[in-house]
N, C-alpha and C positions, 0 to 999 in steps of 0.2 A: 725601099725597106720592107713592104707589104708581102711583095713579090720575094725577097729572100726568105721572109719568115715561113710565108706557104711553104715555099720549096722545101724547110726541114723540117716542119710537119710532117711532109708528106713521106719524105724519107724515113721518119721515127716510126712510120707506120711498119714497112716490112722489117724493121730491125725486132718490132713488140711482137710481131709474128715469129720470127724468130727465135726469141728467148722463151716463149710461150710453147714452144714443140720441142727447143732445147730441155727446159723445166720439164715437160713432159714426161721422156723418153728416159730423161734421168731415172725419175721415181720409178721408171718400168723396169731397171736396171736392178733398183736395189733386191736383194734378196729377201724380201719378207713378204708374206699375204697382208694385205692388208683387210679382207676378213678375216683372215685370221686372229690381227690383231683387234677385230673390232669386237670378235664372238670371245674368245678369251682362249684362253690352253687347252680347257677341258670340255670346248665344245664338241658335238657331234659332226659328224661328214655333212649329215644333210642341213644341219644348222647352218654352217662356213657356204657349204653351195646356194643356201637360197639368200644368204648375204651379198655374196657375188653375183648375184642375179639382179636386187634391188641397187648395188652401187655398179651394175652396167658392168663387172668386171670380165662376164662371162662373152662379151661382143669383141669383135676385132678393134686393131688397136686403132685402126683409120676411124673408126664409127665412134670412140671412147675420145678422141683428140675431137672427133666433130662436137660430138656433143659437148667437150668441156669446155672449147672456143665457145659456143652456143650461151651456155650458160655464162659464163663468164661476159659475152654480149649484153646479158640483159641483169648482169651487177651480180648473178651469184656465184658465190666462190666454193660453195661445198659448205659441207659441216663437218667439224672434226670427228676422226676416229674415236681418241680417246675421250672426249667430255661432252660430245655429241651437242657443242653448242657452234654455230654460226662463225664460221672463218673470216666473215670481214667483222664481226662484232668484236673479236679479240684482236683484228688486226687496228679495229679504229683506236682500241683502248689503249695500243703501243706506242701510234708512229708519235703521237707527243712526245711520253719520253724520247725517243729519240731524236724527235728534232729539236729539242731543248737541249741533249746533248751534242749535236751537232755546232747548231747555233752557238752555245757557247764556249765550244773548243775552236769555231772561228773567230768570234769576237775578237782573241786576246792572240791569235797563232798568226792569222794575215799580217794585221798590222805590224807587229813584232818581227814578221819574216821579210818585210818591204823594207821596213825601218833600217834592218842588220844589213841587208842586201845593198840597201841605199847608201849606206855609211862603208861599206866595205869598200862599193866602186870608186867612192868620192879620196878614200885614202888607201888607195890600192897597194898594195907591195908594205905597207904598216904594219905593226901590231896588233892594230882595232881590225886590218884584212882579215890575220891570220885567224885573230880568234874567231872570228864571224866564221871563217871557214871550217874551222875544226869543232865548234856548235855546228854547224849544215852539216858536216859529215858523221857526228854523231847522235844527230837527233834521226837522219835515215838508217842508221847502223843499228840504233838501239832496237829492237819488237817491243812489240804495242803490250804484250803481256808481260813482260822482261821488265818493263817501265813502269806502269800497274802493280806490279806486286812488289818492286821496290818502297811506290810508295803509300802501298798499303803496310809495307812492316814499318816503315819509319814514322810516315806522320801520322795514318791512322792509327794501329799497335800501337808503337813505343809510345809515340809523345801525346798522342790521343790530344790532336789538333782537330782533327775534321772527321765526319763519318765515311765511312768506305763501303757501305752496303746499303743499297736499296735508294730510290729516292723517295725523298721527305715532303716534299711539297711540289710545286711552280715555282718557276723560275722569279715569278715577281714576290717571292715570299723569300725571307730569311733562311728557314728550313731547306728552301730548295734550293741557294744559292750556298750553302755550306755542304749541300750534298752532292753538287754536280761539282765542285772545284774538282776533287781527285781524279772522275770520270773527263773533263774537259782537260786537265795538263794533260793526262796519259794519251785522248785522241789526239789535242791540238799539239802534241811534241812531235810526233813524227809529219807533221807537215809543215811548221816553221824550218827546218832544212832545204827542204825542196824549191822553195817560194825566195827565201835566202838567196839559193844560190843563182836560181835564175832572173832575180831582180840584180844582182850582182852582174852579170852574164849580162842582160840587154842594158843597165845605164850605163857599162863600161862602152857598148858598142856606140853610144846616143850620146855621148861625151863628146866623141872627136867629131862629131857631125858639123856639118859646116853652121846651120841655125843656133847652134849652140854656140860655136865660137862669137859671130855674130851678135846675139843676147850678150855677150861679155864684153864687148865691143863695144855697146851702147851704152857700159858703165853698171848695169843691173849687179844686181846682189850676189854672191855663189849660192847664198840660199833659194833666189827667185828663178836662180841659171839652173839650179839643178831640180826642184821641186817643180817650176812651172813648164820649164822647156825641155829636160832628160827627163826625168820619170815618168812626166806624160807622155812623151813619144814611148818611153820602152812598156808600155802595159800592156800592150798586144799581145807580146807572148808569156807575160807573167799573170794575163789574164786564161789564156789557154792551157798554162799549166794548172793554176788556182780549179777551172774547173776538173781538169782532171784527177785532180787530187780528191777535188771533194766528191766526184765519185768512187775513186779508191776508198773515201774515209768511208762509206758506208758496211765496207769490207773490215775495216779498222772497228768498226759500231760494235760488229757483231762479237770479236775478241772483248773491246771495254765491256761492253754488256756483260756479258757472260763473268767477267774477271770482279768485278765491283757487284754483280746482280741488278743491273738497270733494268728495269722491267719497259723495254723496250722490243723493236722488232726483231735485231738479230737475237736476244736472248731468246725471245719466244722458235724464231729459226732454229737452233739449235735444241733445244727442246724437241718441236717438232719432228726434227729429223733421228735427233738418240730413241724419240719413242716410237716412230715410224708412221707417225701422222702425216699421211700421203698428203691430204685436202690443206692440210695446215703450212705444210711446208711448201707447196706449191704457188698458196697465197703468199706466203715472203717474198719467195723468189719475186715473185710479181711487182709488191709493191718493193722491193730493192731494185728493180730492173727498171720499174717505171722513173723510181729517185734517180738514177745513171742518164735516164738518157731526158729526163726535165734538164737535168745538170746541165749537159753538153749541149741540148738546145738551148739553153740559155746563155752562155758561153757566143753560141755561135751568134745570136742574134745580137750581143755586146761587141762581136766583131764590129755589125756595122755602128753604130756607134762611137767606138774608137778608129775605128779606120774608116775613112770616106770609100776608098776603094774596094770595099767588099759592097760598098750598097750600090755601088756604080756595074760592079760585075754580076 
Protein backbone atom coordinates (compact mmCIF):
# COMPACT_ATOMS: atom_id res chain seq x y z
CA UNK A 1 0.00 0.00 0.00
CA UNK A 2 3.18 2.41 0.78
CA UNK A 3 4.60 1.46 -2.46
CA UNK A 4 1.39 2.33 -4.47
CA UNK A 5 1.00 5.62 -2.61
CA UNK A 6 4.71 6.76 -3.55
CA UNK A 7 4.20 5.70 -7.09
CA UNK A 8 1.15 8.53 -7.36
CA UNK A 9 3.01 10.93 -5.72
CA UNK A 10 5.43 10.67 -7.73
CA UNK A 11 3.43 10.77 -10.81
CA UNK A 12 1.44 14.13 -9.45
CA UNK A 13 4.66 15.63 -9.58
CA UNK A 14 5.06 16.00 -13.56
CA UNK A 15 1.47 16.41 -14.05
CA UNK A 16 1.91 19.97 -11.32
CA UNK A 17 4.70 20.62 -13.71
CA UNK A 18 2.50 20.57 -16.16
CA UNK A 19 -0.34 22.77 -15.24
CA UNK A 20 2.16 25.27 -13.89
CA UNK A 21 3.66 26.03 -17.68
CA UNK A 22 0.15 25.13 -19.04
CA UNK A 23 -0.99 28.35 -16.51
CA UNK A 24 1.86 30.04 -17.56
CA UNK A 25 1.85 30.32 -21.30
CA UNK A 26 -1.91 30.96 -20.87
CA UNK A 27 -1.53 34.37 -19.16
CA UNK A 28 1.27 35.06 -22.09
CA UNK A 29 -1.49 34.62 -24.58
CA UNK A 30 -3.89 37.04 -23.28
CA UNK A 31 -3.72 40.33 -24.84
CA UNK A 32 -3.14 42.92 -22.15
CA UNK A 33 0.29 44.39 -20.48
CA UNK A 34 0.24 43.64 -17.42
CA UNK A 35 2.20 46.90 -16.48
CA UNK A 36 0.19 48.29 -18.18
CA UNK A 37 -2.46 47.32 -16.17
CA UNK A 38 -0.46 48.00 -13.10
CA UNK A 39 0.78 51.77 -14.06
CA UNK A 40 -2.87 52.85 -15.16
CA UNK A 41 -3.95 54.38 -18.77
CA UNK A 42 -2.46 57.41 -18.39
CA UNK A 43 1.06 56.43 -17.59
CA UNK A 44 4.03 57.48 -19.33
CA UNK A 45 6.36 55.00 -21.80
CA UNK A 46 9.15 55.03 -19.35
CA UNK A 47 6.77 54.59 -16.27
CA UNK A 48 5.19 51.04 -18.01
CA UNK A 49 9.10 50.16 -19.08
CA UNK A 50 10.52 50.36 -15.77
CA UNK A 51 7.50 48.39 -14.45
CA UNK A 52 8.24 45.65 -16.71
CA UNK A 53 11.65 45.79 -15.64
CA UNK A 54 11.00 45.37 -11.78
CA UNK A 55 8.05 42.41 -12.69
CA UNK A 56 10.91 40.69 -14.88
CA UNK A 57 8.62 41.13 -17.89
CA UNK A 58 11.33 42.51 -19.97
CA UNK A 59 13.52 38.86 -19.69
CA UNK A 60 12.73 35.72 -22.04
CA UNK A 61 10.08 33.85 -21.46
CA UNK A 62 12.31 30.61 -20.39
CA UNK A 63 14.10 32.92 -17.60
CA UNK A 64 10.32 34.36 -16.42
CA UNK A 65 8.76 30.37 -16.17
CA UNK A 66 12.26 29.85 -14.12
CA UNK A 67 11.97 32.27 -12.14
CA UNK A 68 8.27 31.86 -11.39
CA UNK A 69 8.83 27.93 -10.70
CA UNK A 70 11.62 29.50 -8.29
CA UNK A 71 9.50 31.41 -6.54
CA UNK A 72 6.66 29.56 -6.28
CA UNK A 73 9.41 26.78 -4.58
CA UNK A 74 10.03 28.77 -1.88
CA UNK A 75 5.75 29.64 -1.19
CA UNK A 76 5.64 32.97 -3.05
CA UNK A 77 2.98 33.49 -5.36
CA UNK A 78 3.44 37.13 -6.49
CA UNK A 79 1.44 40.10 -5.55
CA UNK A 80 -1.51 41.36 -7.18
CA UNK A 81 -1.58 43.81 -9.95
CA UNK A 82 -4.54 45.50 -8.91
CA UNK A 83 -4.54 45.80 -4.88
CA UNK A 84 -0.83 45.05 -4.74
CA UNK A 85 -1.58 42.88 -1.75
CA UNK A 86 -0.01 39.28 -1.41
CA UNK A 87 -1.62 36.50 -3.76
CA UNK A 88 -1.61 33.54 -1.24
CA UNK A 89 -3.03 35.92 1.44
CA UNK A 90 -6.20 36.39 -0.59
CA UNK A 91 -6.12 33.02 -1.78
CA UNK A 92 -5.81 31.60 2.12
CA UNK A 93 -8.96 34.07 2.87
CA UNK A 94 -11.01 32.04 -0.05
CA UNK A 95 -10.39 28.39 -0.30
CA UNK A 96 -12.66 28.18 3.05
CA UNK A 97 -15.45 29.30 1.47
CA UNK A 98 -15.14 27.19 -0.91
CA UNK A 99 -14.57 24.15 0.79
CA UNK A 100 -17.49 24.84 2.91
CA UNK A 101 -19.15 25.00 -0.36
CA UNK A 102 -17.89 21.94 -1.56
CA UNK A 103 -18.37 20.02 1.61
CA UNK A 104 -21.64 20.71 1.69
CA UNK A 105 -22.93 20.16 -1.76
CA UNK A 106 -21.43 16.62 -1.11
CA UNK A 107 -22.92 16.02 2.20
CA UNK A 108 -26.40 15.71 0.90
CA UNK A 109 -25.53 14.92 -3.33
CA UNK A 110 -23.36 11.32 -2.69
CA UNK A 111 -25.61 10.00 -0.43
CA UNK A 112 -28.70 10.89 -2.29
CA UNK A 113 -27.06 9.80 -5.73
CA UNK A 114 -25.99 6.01 -4.15
CA UNK A 115 -29.23 5.79 -2.34
CA UNK A 116 -31.50 6.49 -6.12
CA UNK A 117 -28.92 4.43 -7.83
CA UNK A 118 -29.25 1.78 -5.29
CA UNK A 119 -33.04 1.60 -5.35
CA UNK A 120 -33.18 1.91 -9.24
CA UNK A 121 -30.83 -1.37 -9.66
CA UNK A 122 -32.83 -3.37 -6.90
CA UNK A 123 -36.34 -2.46 -9.05
CA UNK A 124 -35.06 -2.30 -12.26
CA UNK A 125 -37.37 -1.94 -15.33
CA UNK A 126 -40.11 -0.01 -12.42
CA UNK A 127 -41.44 3.15 -11.84
CA UNK A 128 -39.07 4.05 -8.96
CA UNK A 129 -36.23 2.92 -12.23
CA UNK A 130 -37.62 5.24 -14.48
CA UNK A 131 -37.83 8.18 -12.38
CA UNK A 132 -34.46 7.70 -10.75
CA UNK A 133 -33.37 7.90 -14.36
CA UNK A 134 -35.01 10.67 -15.82
CA UNK A 135 -33.70 12.92 -12.18
CA UNK A 136 -29.92 11.33 -13.55
CA UNK A 137 -30.54 12.61 -16.88
CA UNK A 138 -31.87 15.93 -15.88
CA UNK A 139 -29.79 16.82 -13.12
CA UNK A 140 -26.62 16.44 -15.88
CA UNK A 141 -28.78 18.17 -18.65
CA UNK A 142 -29.64 21.12 -16.37
CA UNK A 143 -26.12 23.97 -16.13
CA UNK A 144 -24.99 24.75 -13.02
CA UNK A 145 -26.15 28.66 -13.71
CA UNK A 146 -29.48 27.64 -15.31
CA UNK A 147 -30.04 25.84 -11.76
CA UNK A 148 -28.78 28.80 -9.66
CA UNK A 149 -30.72 31.48 -11.05
CA UNK A 150 -33.86 29.41 -11.05
CA UNK A 151 -33.49 29.31 -7.54
CA UNK A 152 -32.51 32.40 -6.94
CA UNK A 153 -35.86 33.94 -8.45
CA UNK A 154 -38.01 31.43 -6.61
CA UNK A 155 -36.88 30.75 -3.33
CA UNK A 156 -34.53 33.60 -2.70
CA UNK A 157 -36.88 36.58 -4.74
CA UNK A 158 -40.24 35.36 -4.64
CA UNK A 159 -40.79 33.57 -1.53
CA UNK A 160 -37.69 35.05 0.43
CA UNK A 161 -36.96 31.69 2.10
CA UNK A 162 -33.19 31.75 2.29
CA UNK A 163 -30.36 34.33 1.25
CA UNK A 164 -28.82 34.10 -2.23
CA UNK A 165 -25.89 36.45 -1.89
CA UNK A 166 -22.85 36.29 -0.08
CA UNK A 167 -21.94 34.01 2.80
CA UNK A 168 -23.00 34.96 6.33
CA UNK A 169 -21.09 32.96 8.51
CA UNK A 170 -19.31 29.09 9.01
CA UNK A 171 -20.79 26.39 8.37
CA UNK A 172 -21.11 25.64 12.16
CA UNK A 173 -23.29 28.80 12.70
CA UNK A 174 -26.90 29.16 11.64
CA UNK A 175 -26.23 32.22 9.37
CA UNK A 176 -23.87 29.97 7.36
CA UNK A 177 -26.00 27.05 7.04
CA UNK A 178 -28.99 29.33 5.61
CA UNK A 179 -26.53 30.87 3.41
CA UNK A 180 -24.76 27.92 1.81
CA UNK A 181 -28.19 25.76 1.15
CA UNK A 182 -28.91 27.67 -2.41
CA UNK A 183 -24.95 27.67 -3.24
CA UNK A 184 -24.82 23.52 -2.21
CA UNK A 185 -28.50 22.38 -4.17
CA UNK A 186 -27.10 24.30 -7.20
CA UNK A 187 -23.38 22.60 -7.09
CA UNK A 188 -24.62 19.29 -5.46
CA UNK A 189 -27.53 18.93 -8.37
CA UNK A 190 -25.50 18.39 -11.12
CA UNK A 191 -23.66 15.48 -9.56
CA UNK A 192 -26.35 13.46 -7.97
CA UNK A 193 -27.00 12.34 -11.72
CA UNK A 194 -23.71 11.12 -12.55
CA UNK A 195 -23.26 9.12 -9.16
CA UNK A 196 -27.05 7.73 -9.84
CA UNK A 197 -26.46 6.41 -12.75
CA UNK A 198 -23.36 4.72 -12.27
CA UNK A 199 -24.26 3.22 -8.79
CA UNK A 200 -27.13 1.92 -10.84
CA UNK A 201 -24.62 0.67 -13.72
CA UNK A 202 -22.29 -1.49 -11.21
CA UNK A 203 -25.07 -2.85 -8.50
CA UNK A 204 -27.08 -4.10 -11.50
CA UNK A 205 -23.62 -5.87 -12.77
CA UNK A 206 -23.00 -7.17 -8.73
CA UNK A 207 -26.44 -8.60 -8.52
CA UNK A 208 -26.25 -11.61 -10.79
CA UNK A 209 -22.67 -12.31 -9.27
CA UNK A 210 -22.40 -15.65 -8.22
CA UNK A 211 -21.45 -14.24 -4.10
CA UNK A 212 -24.51 -12.65 -4.13
CA UNK A 213 -26.70 -15.31 -5.34
CA UNK A 214 -24.97 -17.42 -2.68
CA UNK A 215 -25.67 -14.67 0.39
CA UNK A 216 -29.37 -15.32 -0.60
CA UNK A 217 -28.92 -18.79 -0.34
CA UNK A 218 -27.95 -18.73 3.18
CA UNK A 219 -31.35 -17.07 3.75
CA UNK A 220 -29.81 -13.32 4.57
CA UNK A 221 -31.91 -10.33 4.17
CA UNK A 222 -32.48 -8.48 0.53
CA UNK A 223 -31.48 -5.69 2.55
CA UNK A 224 -28.04 -7.30 3.98
CA UNK A 225 -27.71 -9.14 0.17
CA UNK A 226 -27.76 -5.89 -1.39
CA UNK A 227 -26.27 -3.22 1.25
CA UNK A 228 -23.60 -5.61 2.47
CA UNK A 229 -22.51 -7.96 -0.41
CA UNK A 230 -23.74 -5.57 -4.05
CA UNK A 231 -22.97 -2.23 -3.09
CA UNK A 232 -19.91 -3.04 -1.46
CA UNK A 233 -18.43 -4.90 -4.25
CA UNK A 234 -19.78 -2.11 -6.97
CA UNK A 235 -17.92 1.10 -5.07
CA UNK A 236 -14.92 0.69 -7.26
CA UNK A 237 -16.15 2.31 -9.97
CA UNK A 238 -18.67 4.77 -8.30
CA UNK A 239 -15.75 5.67 -6.24
CA UNK A 240 -13.72 6.67 -9.41
CA UNK A 241 -16.38 8.38 -10.84
CA UNK A 242 -17.19 10.35 -7.26
CA UNK A 243 -13.63 11.53 -7.61
CA UNK A 244 -13.82 12.65 -10.85
CA UNK A 245 -16.70 14.53 -10.51
CA UNK A 246 -15.55 16.25 -7.56
CA UNK A 247 -12.76 17.49 -9.43
CA UNK A 248 -15.12 18.62 -12.12
CA UNK A 249 -17.08 20.25 -9.18
CA UNK A 250 -14.34 22.66 -8.72
CA UNK A 251 -15.12 23.77 -12.31
CA UNK A 252 -18.86 23.90 -11.04
CA UNK A 253 -17.38 26.20 -7.84
CA UNK A 254 -16.30 28.69 -9.90
CA UNK A 255 -19.91 29.30 -11.99
CA UNK A 256 -21.93 28.95 -8.18
CA UNK A 257 -19.57 31.39 -6.89
CA UNK A 258 -19.83 33.88 -9.28
CA UNK A 259 -23.76 33.27 -9.60
CA UNK A 260 -24.69 33.48 -5.62
CA UNK A 261 -21.25 35.81 -4.94
CA UNK A 262 -19.55 33.28 -2.74
CA UNK A 263 -16.48 34.84 -1.79
CA UNK A 264 -14.66 32.06 -2.64
CA UNK A 265 -11.73 30.99 -5.08
CA UNK A 266 -13.41 30.64 -8.41
CA UNK A 267 -15.08 33.95 -7.77
CA UNK A 268 -11.82 35.60 -6.87
CA UNK A 269 -10.58 33.43 -10.46
CA UNK A 270 -12.83 35.28 -12.23
CA UNK A 271 -12.26 38.50 -10.93
CA UNK A 272 -8.89 38.04 -11.57
CA UNK A 273 -8.88 37.28 -14.86
CA UNK A 274 -11.99 40.11 -16.18
CA UNK A 275 -9.32 42.46 -14.43
CA UNK A 276 -6.20 41.08 -15.85
CA UNK A 277 -4.52 40.21 -12.64
CA UNK A 278 -1.73 37.97 -14.15
CA UNK A 279 -0.07 36.96 -10.34
CA UNK A 280 -3.75 36.51 -9.13
CA UNK A 281 -5.11 34.38 -11.47
CA UNK A 282 -2.19 32.16 -11.84
CA UNK A 283 -2.60 31.48 -8.06
CA UNK A 284 -6.09 29.94 -8.66
CA UNK A 285 -5.17 28.05 -11.47
CA UNK A 286 -2.82 26.51 -8.93
CA UNK A 287 -4.62 25.96 -6.03
CA UNK A 288 -7.68 24.63 -8.36
CA UNK A 289 -5.14 22.25 -10.15
CA UNK A 290 -3.56 21.21 -6.94
CA UNK A 291 -7.61 20.50 -5.65
CA UNK A 292 -7.84 18.12 -9.07
CA UNK A 293 -5.25 16.19 -8.68
CA UNK A 294 -5.30 15.74 -4.25
CA UNK A 295 -8.79 14.60 -5.61
CA UNK A 296 -7.65 11.78 -7.96
CA UNK A 297 -4.80 10.87 -5.56
CA UNK A 298 -7.06 10.20 -3.33
CA UNK A 299 -9.27 8.30 -5.32
CA UNK A 300 -6.43 6.23 -6.33
CA UNK A 301 -5.22 5.41 -3.04
CA UNK A 302 -9.12 4.33 -1.89
CA UNK A 303 -8.41 1.88 -4.81
CA UNK A 304 -6.35 -0.07 -2.63
CA UNK A 305 -8.58 -0.16 -0.07
CA UNK A 306 -11.56 -1.35 -1.81
CA UNK A 307 -9.84 -3.59 -4.14
CA UNK A 308 -7.27 -5.95 -2.70
CA UNK A 309 -5.84 -6.13 -6.19
CA UNK A 310 -4.55 -2.92 -6.80
CA UNK A 311 -2.41 -3.15 -3.53
CA UNK A 312 -1.21 -6.45 -4.85
CA UNK A 313 -0.22 -4.89 -8.45
Amino acid sequence: MLRHAVQRLMLAVPVMFGVLLVGFLLMQVVPTDPAVVRAGPNASAEVIAQIRTDLGLDEPLYVQFALYVWRLAHGDLGVSIINNVPVSGELASTIGPTLELMVASLIWSIPLGIAMGTVGAYWRGSLIDRVVMAFSVAGVSVPVFFLGLVLIWFVGFQWQWLPFTGREGPLWTWQGIRAVILPAITLGGVFVGPVARMTRTAVLDVLGADHVRTARAKGLTERLVVTRHALRNAMVPVVTLIGLQIGFLLGGAVVTETVFSWPGVGRLAVGAILSSDFPMAQGTIIVLSMGFILVNLTVDLLYGVLDPRVRAG
